[in-house]
C-alpha positions in Angstrom: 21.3 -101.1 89.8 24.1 -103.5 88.0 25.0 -105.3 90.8 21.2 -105.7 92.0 20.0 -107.1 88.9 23.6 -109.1 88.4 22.5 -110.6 92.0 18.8 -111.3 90.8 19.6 -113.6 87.3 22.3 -115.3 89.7 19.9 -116.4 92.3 17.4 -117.3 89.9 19.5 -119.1 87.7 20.9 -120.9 91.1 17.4 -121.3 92.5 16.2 -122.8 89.4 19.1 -125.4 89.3 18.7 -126.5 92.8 14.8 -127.1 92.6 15.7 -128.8 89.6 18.1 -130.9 91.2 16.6 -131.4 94.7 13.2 -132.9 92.3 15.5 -135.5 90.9 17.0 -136.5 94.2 13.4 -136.4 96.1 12.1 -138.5 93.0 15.0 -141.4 93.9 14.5 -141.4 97.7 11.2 -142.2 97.0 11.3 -144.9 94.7 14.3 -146.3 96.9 12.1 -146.1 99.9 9.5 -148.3 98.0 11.7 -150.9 96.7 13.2 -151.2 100.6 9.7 -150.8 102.4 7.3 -151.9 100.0 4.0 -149.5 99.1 1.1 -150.1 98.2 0.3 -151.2 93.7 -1.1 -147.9 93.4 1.8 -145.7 94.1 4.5 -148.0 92.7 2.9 -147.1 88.9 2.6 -143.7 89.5 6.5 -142.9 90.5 7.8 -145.2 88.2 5.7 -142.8 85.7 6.8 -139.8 86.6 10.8 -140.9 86.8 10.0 -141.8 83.1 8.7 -139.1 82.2 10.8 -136.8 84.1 14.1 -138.8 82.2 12.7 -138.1 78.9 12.0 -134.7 78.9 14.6 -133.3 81.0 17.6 -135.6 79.5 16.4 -137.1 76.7 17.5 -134.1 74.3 20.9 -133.9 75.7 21.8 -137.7 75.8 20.7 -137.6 71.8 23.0 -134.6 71.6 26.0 -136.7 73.1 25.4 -139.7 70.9 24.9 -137.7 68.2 28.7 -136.5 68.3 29.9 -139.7 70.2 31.0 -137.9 73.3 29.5 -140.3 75.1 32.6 -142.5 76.2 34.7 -139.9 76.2 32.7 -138.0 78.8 32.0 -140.6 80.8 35.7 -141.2 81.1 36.8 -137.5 81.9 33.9 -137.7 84.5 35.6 -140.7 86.3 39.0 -139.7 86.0 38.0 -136.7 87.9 36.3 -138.3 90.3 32.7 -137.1 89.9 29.3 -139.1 89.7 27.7 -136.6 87.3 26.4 -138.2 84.2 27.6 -136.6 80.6 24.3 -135.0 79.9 24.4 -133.2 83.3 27.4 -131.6 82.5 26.0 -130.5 79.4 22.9 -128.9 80.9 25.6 -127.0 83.1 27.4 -125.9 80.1 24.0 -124.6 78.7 22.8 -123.2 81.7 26.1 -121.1 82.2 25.7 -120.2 78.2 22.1 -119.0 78.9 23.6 -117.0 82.3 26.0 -115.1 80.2 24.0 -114.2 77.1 21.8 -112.7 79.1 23.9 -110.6 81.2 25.8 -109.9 78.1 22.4 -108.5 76.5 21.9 -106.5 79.3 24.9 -105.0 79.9 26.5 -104.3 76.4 26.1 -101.0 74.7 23.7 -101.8 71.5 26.3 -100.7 69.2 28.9 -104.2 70.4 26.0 -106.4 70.7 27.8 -108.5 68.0 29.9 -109.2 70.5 27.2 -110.7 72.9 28.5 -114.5 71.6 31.8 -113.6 73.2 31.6 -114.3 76.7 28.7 -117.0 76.2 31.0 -119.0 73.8 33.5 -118.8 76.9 31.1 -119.3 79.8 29.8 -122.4 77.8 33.2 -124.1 78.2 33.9 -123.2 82.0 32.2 -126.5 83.2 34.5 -128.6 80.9 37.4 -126.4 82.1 37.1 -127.0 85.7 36.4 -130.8 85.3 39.5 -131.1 83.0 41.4 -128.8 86.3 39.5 -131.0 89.2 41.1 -133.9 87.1 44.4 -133.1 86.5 44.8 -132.1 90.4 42.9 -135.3 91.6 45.8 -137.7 89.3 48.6 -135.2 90.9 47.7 -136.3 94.3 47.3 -139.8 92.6 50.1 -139.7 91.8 52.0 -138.3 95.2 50.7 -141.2 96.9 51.3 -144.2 94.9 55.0 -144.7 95.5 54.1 -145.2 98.9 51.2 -147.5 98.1 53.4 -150.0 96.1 56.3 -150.1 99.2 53.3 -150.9 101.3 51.9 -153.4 99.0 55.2 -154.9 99.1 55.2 -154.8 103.3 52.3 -156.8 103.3 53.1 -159.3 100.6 56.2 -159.8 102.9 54.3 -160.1 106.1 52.0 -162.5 103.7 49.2 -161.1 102.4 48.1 -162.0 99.2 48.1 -159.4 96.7 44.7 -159.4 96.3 44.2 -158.8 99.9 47.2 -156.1 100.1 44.9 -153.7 97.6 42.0 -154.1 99.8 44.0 -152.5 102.7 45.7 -149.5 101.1 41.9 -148.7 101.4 42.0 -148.4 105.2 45.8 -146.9 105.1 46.0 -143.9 102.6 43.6 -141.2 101.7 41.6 -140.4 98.7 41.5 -140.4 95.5 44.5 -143.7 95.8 42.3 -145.5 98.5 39.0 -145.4 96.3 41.0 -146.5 93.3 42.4 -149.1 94.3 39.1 -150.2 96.9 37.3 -150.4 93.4 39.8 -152.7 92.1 39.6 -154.8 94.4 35.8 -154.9 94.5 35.8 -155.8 90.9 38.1 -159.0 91.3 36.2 -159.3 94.7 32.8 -159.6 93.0 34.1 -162.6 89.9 36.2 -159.9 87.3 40.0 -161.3 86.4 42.1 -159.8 88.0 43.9 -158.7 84.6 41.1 -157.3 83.5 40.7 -154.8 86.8 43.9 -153.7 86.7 43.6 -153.2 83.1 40.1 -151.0 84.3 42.4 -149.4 87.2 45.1 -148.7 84.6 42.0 -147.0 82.2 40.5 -145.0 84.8 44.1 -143.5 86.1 45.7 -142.7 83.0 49.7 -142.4 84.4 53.0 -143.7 82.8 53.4 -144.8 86.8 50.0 -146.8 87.1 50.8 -148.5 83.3 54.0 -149.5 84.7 52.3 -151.3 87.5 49.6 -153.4 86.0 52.5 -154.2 83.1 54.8 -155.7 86.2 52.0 -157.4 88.1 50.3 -159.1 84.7 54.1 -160.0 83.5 55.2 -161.6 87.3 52.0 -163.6 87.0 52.3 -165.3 83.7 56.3 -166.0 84.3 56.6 -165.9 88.4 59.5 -163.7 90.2 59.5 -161.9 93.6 56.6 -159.3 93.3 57.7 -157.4 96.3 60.9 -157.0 95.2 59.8 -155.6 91.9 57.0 -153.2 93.6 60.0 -151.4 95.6 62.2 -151.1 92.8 59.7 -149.6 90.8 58.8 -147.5 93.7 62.0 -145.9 93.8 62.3 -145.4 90.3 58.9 -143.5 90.6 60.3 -141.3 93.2 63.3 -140.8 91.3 61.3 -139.6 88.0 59.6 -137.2 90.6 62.7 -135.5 91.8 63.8 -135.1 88.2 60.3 -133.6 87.1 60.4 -131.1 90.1 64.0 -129.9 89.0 62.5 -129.4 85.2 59.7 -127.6 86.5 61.9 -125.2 88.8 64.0 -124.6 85.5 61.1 -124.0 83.4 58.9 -121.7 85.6 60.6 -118.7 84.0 59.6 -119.5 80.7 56.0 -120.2 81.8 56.2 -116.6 83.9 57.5 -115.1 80.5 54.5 -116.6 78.4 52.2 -115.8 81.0 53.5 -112.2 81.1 54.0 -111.3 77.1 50.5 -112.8 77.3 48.4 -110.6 79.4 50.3 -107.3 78.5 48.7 -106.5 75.7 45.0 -107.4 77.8 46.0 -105.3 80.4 47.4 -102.4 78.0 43.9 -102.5 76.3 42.4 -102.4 79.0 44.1 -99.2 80.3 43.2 -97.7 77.1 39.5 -98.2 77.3 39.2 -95.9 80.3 42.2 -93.6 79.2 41.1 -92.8 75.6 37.8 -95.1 74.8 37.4 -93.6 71.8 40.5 -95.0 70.5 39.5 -98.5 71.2 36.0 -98.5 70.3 37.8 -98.4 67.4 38.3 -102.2 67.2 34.3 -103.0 68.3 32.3 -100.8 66.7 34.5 -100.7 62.8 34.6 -103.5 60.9 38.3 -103.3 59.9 38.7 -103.2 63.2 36.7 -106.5 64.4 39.5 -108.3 61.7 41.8 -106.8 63.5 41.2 -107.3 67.2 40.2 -110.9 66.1 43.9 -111.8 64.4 45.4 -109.8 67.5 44.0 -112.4 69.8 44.6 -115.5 67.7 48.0 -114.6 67.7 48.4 -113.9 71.0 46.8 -117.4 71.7 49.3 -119.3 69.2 52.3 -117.3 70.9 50.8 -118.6 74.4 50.5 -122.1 73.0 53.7 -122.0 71.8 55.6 -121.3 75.0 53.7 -123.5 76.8 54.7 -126.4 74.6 58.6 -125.0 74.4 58.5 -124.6 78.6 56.5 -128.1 78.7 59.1 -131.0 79.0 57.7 -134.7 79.6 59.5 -137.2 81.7 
């Protein structure tokens, strides 16, 4: 019966997000296909009506909500930098929809007696969203990252075989996979299309923020206000790029024990409680059902969150 009504909400919480979804997309095909194909005065009206009212009702609340608290930039940015085209108040919608998901499982499935607890997971599944697009874009400026030595030697080929620079960004979009070749393909549009070329690398160097890209755009911007051998300076920074790699993989390999540690001291006491709940639950109901207790289980885990925290930062060494 748990798992059957687990599977229902699921599907209907999925099926209601798709329909959702699918209505926006079908609403911009078809006011796409009328700009392109023209239609007749009487239908143009009508969909531009009910994309209007369709963008207040759904979004209006949550855009209102995000310039309330001026996450708007800042959203906008971790959206980019991860390389999605969601807009900040769909991610908020997710993050309320995932809320709504939880609560409701939570108010299910919870004994009455720890339905003070029903905020718990919700508070948590709230978050998730922003979680895995702060994880989609720390991975995406990894690979970044990984590829851009090679990008500036090859830059530095081409200004040789002579290309201008200009023209050498253009190609790494043809050479090198994503998320590099879309970077630096939108860079190049931008200059392309009338933008300074300062002020796209300055975009490129917004957009990807790495110690690696800054020292790019700082050597590029400098060797074009006082002149020098650009290819030469793209290699040498190449290899001292590579060489700050090598060094961050050693730290990493001495610090893995200390994150092991961390990880380890901090899910000991989880998976101890947990053991407890089905060997003596009367012991730990203890810490949900009494109110001494509740103080206590809630200093346990903000403790055990600052000694994570703690670790992390000690282990955590920047080059």
């Amino acid at each position: 019966m748990f798992v059957i009504v687990l599977l229902a909400i699921w599907a209907a919480a999925v099926g209601g997000w798709w329909m959702f979804s699918h209505a926006f997309r079908a609403a911009d095909v078809d006011r796409f296909k009328s700009r392109l194909l023209g239609s007749t005065k009487s239908k143009t009206p009508k969909i531009r009506k009910t994309n209007l009212l369709q963008s207040e009702s759904t979004k209006g609340f949550f855009v209102k909500v995000i310039k309330r608290f001026r996450l708007q930039e800042s959203l906008q940015e971790l959206l980019e930098q991860a390389g999605l085209k969601s807009t900040p108040a769909q991610l908020l919608q997710k993050c309320l929809l995932m809320f709504l998901a939880i609560y409701g499982l939570s108010w299910f499935f919870l004994p009455p007696e720890m339905g003070r607890f029903r905020f718990v997971p919700a508070v948590a599944a709230f978050f998730l969203p922003f979680l895995l697009v702060v994880r989609k874009r720390t991975k995406r400026l990894r690979r970044f990252e990984e590829l851009f030595p090679e990008s500036l030697e090859f830059v530095a080929r081409s200004m040789r075989a002579g290309h201008a620079f200009s023209v050498s960004l253009e190609m790494i979009h043809r050479e090198f996979q994503e998320p590099l070749a879309g970077e630096f393909r939108r860079t190049f549009e931008e200059n392309n299309l009338g933008l300074p070329l300062e002020v796209a690398l300055q975009k490129l160097a917004v957009r990807v923020p790495s110690l690696d890209v800054h020292f790019f755009v700082s050597a590029v911007l400098l060797q074009k206000r006082t002149g020098g051998n650009l290819a030469e300076i793209l290699d040498k920074l190449a290899y001292i790029i590579r060489e700050r790699f090598k060094l961050r993989g050693r730290i990493r390999a001495i610090s893995a024990h200390g994150k092991m540690t961390g990880l380890a001291l901090t899910l000991i006491p989880v998976g101890v409680g947990a053991l407890m709940f089905v060997v003596n639950p009367d012991y730990v109901r203890f810490f949900f059902l009494d109110e001494v207790g509740n103080y206590m289980l809630a200093t346990a885990v903000a403790l055990q969150l600052i000694g994570y925290g703690i670790i992390q930062k000690i282990v955590k060494i920047e080059v």
